[in-house]
N, C-alpha and C positions, 0 to 999 in steps of 0.2 A: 288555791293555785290561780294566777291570774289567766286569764283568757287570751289565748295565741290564734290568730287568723291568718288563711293562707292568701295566695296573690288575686283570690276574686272577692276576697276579705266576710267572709264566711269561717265562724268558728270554728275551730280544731278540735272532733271529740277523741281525746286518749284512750280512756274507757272503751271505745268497739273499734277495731281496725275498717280502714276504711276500705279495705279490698276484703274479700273472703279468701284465705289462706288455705283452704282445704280446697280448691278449686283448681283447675288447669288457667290460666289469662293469656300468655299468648299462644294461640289456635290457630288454623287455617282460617277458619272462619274469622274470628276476630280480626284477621290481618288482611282479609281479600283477597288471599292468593288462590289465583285462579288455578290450581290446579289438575283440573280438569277429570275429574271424578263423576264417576259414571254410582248413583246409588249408592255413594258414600264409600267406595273402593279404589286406592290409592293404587293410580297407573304407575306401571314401572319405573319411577325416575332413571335409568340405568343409561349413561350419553350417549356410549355404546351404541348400543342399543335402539333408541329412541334415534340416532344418526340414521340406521341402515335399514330402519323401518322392524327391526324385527324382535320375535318375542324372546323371551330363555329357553326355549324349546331347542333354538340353534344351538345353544352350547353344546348339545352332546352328540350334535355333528363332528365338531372341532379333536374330541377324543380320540376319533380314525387318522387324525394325522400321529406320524412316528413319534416325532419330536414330545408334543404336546402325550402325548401317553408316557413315555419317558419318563418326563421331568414330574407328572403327577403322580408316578410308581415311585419313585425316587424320592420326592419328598413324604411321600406317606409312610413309605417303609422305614423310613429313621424313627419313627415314633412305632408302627408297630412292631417292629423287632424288641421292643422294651417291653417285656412281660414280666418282669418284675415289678407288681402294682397289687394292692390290696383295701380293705374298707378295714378304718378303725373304729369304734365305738367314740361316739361323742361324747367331749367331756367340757366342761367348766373350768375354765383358770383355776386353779389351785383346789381342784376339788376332783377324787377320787372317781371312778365312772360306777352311774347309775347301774344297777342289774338290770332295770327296763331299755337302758341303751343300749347293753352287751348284748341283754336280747336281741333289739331291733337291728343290730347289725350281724347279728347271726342267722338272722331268719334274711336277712337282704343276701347276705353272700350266695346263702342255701340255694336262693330262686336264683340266682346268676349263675349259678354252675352250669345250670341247665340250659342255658342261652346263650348263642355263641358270640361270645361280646370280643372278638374277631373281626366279625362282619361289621358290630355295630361300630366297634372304632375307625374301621374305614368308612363307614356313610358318615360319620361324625369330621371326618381328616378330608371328606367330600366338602366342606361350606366355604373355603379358601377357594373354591374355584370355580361354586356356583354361586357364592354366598352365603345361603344359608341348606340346613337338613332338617328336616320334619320329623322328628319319631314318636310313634304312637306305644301308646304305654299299653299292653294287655294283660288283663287281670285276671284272675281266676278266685271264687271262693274254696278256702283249704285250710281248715282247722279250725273255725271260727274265724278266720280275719281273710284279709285280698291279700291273695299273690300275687306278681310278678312272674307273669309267667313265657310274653316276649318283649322284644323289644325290635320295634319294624320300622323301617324308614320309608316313609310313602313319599309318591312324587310329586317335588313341591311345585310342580306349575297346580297342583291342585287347592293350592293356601295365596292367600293376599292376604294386603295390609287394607285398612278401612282408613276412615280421614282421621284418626284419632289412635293409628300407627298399630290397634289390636289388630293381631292375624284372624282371620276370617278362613272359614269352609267352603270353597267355589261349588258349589250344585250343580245340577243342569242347565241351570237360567243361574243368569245376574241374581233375580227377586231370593234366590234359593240360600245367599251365603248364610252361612252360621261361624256366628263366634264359638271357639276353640270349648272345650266346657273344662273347667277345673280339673287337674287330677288324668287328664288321658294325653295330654302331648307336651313336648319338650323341645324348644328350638332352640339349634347351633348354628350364631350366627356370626359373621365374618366383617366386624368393623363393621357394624351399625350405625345409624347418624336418625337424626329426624326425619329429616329431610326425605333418605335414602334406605327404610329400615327392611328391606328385600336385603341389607349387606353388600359388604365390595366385592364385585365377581373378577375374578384373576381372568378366568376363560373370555369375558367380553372383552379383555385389552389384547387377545390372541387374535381376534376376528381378522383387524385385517394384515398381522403377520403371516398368519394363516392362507388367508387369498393371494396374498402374493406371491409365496411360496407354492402354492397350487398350481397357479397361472405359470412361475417361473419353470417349474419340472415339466406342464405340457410344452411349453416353448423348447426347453431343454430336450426332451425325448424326439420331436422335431428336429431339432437339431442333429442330434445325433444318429436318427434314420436317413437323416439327409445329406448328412457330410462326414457322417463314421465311416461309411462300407467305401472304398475305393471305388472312383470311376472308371468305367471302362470307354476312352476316346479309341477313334477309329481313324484313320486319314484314306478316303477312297481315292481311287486313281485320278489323273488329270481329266482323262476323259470320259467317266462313267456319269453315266445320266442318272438322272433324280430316280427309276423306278431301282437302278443299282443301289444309289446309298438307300433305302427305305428297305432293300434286300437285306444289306447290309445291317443296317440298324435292328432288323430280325434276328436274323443272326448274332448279335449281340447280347440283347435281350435273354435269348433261350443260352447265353454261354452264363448266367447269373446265375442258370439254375443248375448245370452240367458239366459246365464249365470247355465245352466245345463246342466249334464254329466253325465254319467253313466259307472264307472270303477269298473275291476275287483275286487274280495276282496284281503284284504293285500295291495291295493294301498292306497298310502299317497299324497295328491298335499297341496300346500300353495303357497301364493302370497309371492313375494322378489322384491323389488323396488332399482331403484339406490339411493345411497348416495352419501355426497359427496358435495363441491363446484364448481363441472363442468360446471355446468347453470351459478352460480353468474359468474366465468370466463369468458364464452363468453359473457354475460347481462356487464361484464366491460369491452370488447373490444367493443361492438356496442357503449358504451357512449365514448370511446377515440375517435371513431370520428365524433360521435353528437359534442365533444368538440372542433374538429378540427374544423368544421365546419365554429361552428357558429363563432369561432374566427378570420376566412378567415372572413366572410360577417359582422359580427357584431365587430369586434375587441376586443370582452371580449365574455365571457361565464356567470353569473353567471345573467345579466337579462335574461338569452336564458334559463337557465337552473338550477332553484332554488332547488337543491337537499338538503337544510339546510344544506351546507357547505359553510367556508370560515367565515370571522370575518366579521363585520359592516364597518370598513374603508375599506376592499375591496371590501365589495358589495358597497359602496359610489365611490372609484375608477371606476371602470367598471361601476357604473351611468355616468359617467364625462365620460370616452370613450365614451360611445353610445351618450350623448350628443352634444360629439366633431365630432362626425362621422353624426349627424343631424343637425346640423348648417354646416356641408361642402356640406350635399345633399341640403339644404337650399338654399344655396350660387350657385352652380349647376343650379335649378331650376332659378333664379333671372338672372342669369349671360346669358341662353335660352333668359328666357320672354324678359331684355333685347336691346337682339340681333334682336328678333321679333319685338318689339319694332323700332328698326335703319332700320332694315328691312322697315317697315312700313311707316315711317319718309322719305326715299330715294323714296319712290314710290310716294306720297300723298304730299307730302312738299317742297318747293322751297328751294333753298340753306340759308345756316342759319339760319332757326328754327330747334330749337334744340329737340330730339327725348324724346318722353316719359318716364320715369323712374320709373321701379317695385319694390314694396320693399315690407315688409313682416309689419306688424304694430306689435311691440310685445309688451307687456304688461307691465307696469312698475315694477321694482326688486323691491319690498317694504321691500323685508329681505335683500338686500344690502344697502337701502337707512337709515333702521333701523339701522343696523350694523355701517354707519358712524355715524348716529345721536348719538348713544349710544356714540360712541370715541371721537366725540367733547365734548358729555357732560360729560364724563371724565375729559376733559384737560379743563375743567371750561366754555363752551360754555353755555349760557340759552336760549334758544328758546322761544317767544313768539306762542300765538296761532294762527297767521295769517303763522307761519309757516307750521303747523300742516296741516291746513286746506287746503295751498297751494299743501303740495307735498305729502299729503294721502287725498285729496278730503274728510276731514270731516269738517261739519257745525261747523260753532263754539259752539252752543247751545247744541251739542253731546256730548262735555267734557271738564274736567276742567284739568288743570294742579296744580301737588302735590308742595303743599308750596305755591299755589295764594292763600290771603284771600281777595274774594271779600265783606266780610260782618262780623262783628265782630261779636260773638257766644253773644246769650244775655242772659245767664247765667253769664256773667265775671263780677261783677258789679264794679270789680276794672278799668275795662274799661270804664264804664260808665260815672264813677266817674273822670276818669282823662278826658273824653270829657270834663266832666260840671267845671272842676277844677281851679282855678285862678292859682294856685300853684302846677304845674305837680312834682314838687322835693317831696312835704310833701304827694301826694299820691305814691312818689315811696316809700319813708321812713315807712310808713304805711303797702303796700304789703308787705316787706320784717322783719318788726315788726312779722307780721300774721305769715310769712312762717318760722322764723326761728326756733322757738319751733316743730315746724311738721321736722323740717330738722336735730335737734335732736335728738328728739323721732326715726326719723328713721335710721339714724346712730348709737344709741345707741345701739338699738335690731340689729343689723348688728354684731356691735363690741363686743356685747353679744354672738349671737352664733360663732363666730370666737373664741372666748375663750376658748369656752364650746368644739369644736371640736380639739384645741391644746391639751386641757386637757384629755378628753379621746381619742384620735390619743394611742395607742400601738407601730406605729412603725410611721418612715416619712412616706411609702410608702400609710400606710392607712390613714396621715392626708391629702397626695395629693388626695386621691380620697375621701376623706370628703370635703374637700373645692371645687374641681371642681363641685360636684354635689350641693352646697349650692349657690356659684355663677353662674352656669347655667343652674340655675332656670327659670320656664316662667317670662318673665318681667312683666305677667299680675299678676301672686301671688305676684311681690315683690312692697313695699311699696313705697321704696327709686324709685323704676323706677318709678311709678306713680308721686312720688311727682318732681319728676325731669320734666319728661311728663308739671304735668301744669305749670311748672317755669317756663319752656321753652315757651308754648303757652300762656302763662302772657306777657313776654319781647317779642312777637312777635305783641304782641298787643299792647303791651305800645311804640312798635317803629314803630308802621303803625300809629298810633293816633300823635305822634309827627310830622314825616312827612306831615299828612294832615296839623297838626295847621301850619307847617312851608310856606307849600304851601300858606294856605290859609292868611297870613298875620296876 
């Protein structure tokens, strides 16, 4: 191989890479960034945060406002309501499951029963809005192997990240952190980054929704103590001195609470209230940021906040957001159990049996499955009823499908007749002798009033809306549909009787 030199012209050796591949390269450290790490402990990046000086401890201030507990019940509950969920045995692509795997996930189930993984799905549907959730795995020895015996969610101001993004144990001192130890915690975390792996906190972009909305309801409740109650004005006489009106004004005062007074004569009092859209004003500053809100935690407003505004396609939109934002918390929780799950599998399992697998059982779409049935039976698909029955779980004996005739109607004796018939030709000859006079008669009376509406029409304009209301008519008044009706149901019967005689030889 001839020798290849790079640009400070120095040989190129192929044989050993020139970097180490099993190494991290770019680092904090490698890159200079100052980030300002106190003992190797990655301060909050959080902008938030890091803006108003303050730590994550505030967010669970923020919970006492209405709004914000709201929208963090609401979106949690779309995912806990779904309890239809279970662990399967792990298995191998095209391969049958190990008896060591059915084990391991029967003995996983066993220890969850016993744990209310209720609780533990809401501290898990908690990391969307602090970021992340801490849970500590606890173990029990029970039968020769470790149980799973809880599952606890501790408080994560008590976890950091180190400069090399491991979460760490906060001690009593800085000097005290401990890295996490294999096998005892599990974290759920919320849109992770390098950079930021504390996760994206929903609650830090509420701060100062929050504050203002705070500020606006004390100004508001001022407001309202100050210019809700009606005033009570007085007009004292022309010549009553200052120790009168200050009488006066007493007297006023004690009528707030008793609503009696006793003033001089010549005086005049009446009640004067404010007016005015002052209230609605601030009543539409507190909703700007109920809206802000829920649109942080919820990513739409209009399930958070049904004021009868907005059209049906954007209330259907913002169904489909909050949708979208509950199959990601879904996916969150699954992606936990799991983890717990490998967890488990790593403690209790020899190498290669494969770890339990959580998933959610959901319901079959029947207004999707409808929605394609309809489109194939457009493009001329027919379904038989072992269809039906297959992919909407009904009996066959629950219903019939439109256009089967399983039984010829035994009124038609024209059917009858062509069962018993040597000569299927001379009874079609015969039905259509019968029907042609009736098929007449009812085109005649047709071409009849058609006439009759050209001839009195005054203008085109009134013979178009004489003739639409003539021809759409109910089909049940007109003769011609009727007699078309049993043509039809004739030849459907005269072509199910042929096919049997042909079947049957």
């Amino acid at each position: 191989m001839p020798t290849i030199y790079d640009h400070k012209g120095d040989p190129i050796n192929f044989e050993a890479p020139a970097v180490d591949l099993t190494t991290e390269f770019a680092t904090r450290v490698a890159a200079g960034a100052d980030f300002g790490s106190f003992l190797g402990i990655l301060p909050d990046p959080d902008p938030v945060l890091r803006q108003r000086g303050e730590y994550s401890s505030v967010l669970e201030d923020l919970t006492a406002d209405d709004q914000v507990c709201m929208a963090m019940q609401n979106r949690k509950l779309r995912v806990l309501n779904k309890q239809d969920y279970d662990f399967s045995p792990g298995q191998a692509k095209g391969k049958d499951v190990s008896a060591q795997a059915a084990q391991l996930c029967d003995d996983l189930v066993a220890d969850l029963e016993a744990i209310p993984l209720r609780d533990v799905f809401s501290s898990m549907l908690d990391a969307p809005f602090f970021g992340l959730t801490v849970l500590e795995l606890i173990w029990e020895p029970r039968g020769g192997k470790l149980r799973l015996a809880d599952i606890v969610a501790k408080p994560r101001t008590w976890f950091a990240f180190d400069d090399r993004n491991k979460p760490v144990f906060c001690g009593n001192t800085l000097a005290d952190d401990i890295p996490l130890p294999t096998g005892k915690f599990v974290l759920v975390r919320h849109f992770p980054t390098f950079e930021n792996p504390y996760g994206l906190r929903l609650l830090s972009r509420c701060l100062w929704p929050v504050a203002f909305k705070r500020g606006g309801i004390e100004f508001l409740t001022r407001f309202c103590e100050k210019f809700g109650m009606p005033w009570v004005l007085a007009k004292a006489p022309r010549n009553a001195t200052r120790a009168d009106r200050m009488s006066m004004a007493s007297d006023l005062a004690a009528m707030v609470q008793d609503a009696v007074a006793v003033l001089p004569g010549g005086a005049e009092v009446d009640l004067a209230s404010a007016s005015g859209k002052a209230g609605d004003l601030h009543e539409g500053y507190l909703k700007r940021w109920d809206k802000a809100i829920s649109k942080v935690l919820m990513g739409q407003t209009l399930t958070a906040e049904m004021d009868g505004s907005g059209s049906r396609a954007a209330s259907e939109t913002h169904y489909s957001v909050g949708n979208d934002m509950a199959e990601a918390d879904q996916f969150l929780v699954t992606s936990a159990m799991n983890e717990i799950a490998l967890v488990y599998r790593n403690i209790n399992a020899p190498a290669g049996v494969i770890a339990p697998v959580f998933g959610y059982n959901e319901p079959e779409d029947y207004d999707a499955q409808a929605s394609l049935d309809t489109k194939l039976h457009g493009i001329g698909v027919r379904f038989k009823k072992s269809h039906f029955s297959r992919r909407y779980d009904l009996a066959e004996d629950e219903f019939d499908l439109e256009g089967e005739t399983e039984s010829l109607p035994a009124d038609h004796s024209a059917c009858i007749e062509f069962a018993n018939a040597q000569d299927a030709q001379d009874v079609v000859d015969r039905a259509v002798a019968d029907i042609m006079p009736q098929a007449v008669k009812a085109n005649a009376e047709i071409v009849s009033q058609i006439e009759k509406i050209v001839q009195s029409a005054e203008s085109f304009e009134d013979m178009q809306v004489m003739l639409a209301e003539l021809l759409g008519q109910d089909a049940e008044e007109s003769e011609l549909a009727d007699l078309v009706g049993r043509i039809m149901l004739n030849a459907q019967a005269f072509g199910t009787m042929a096919a049997q005689e042909e079947a049957d030889g």
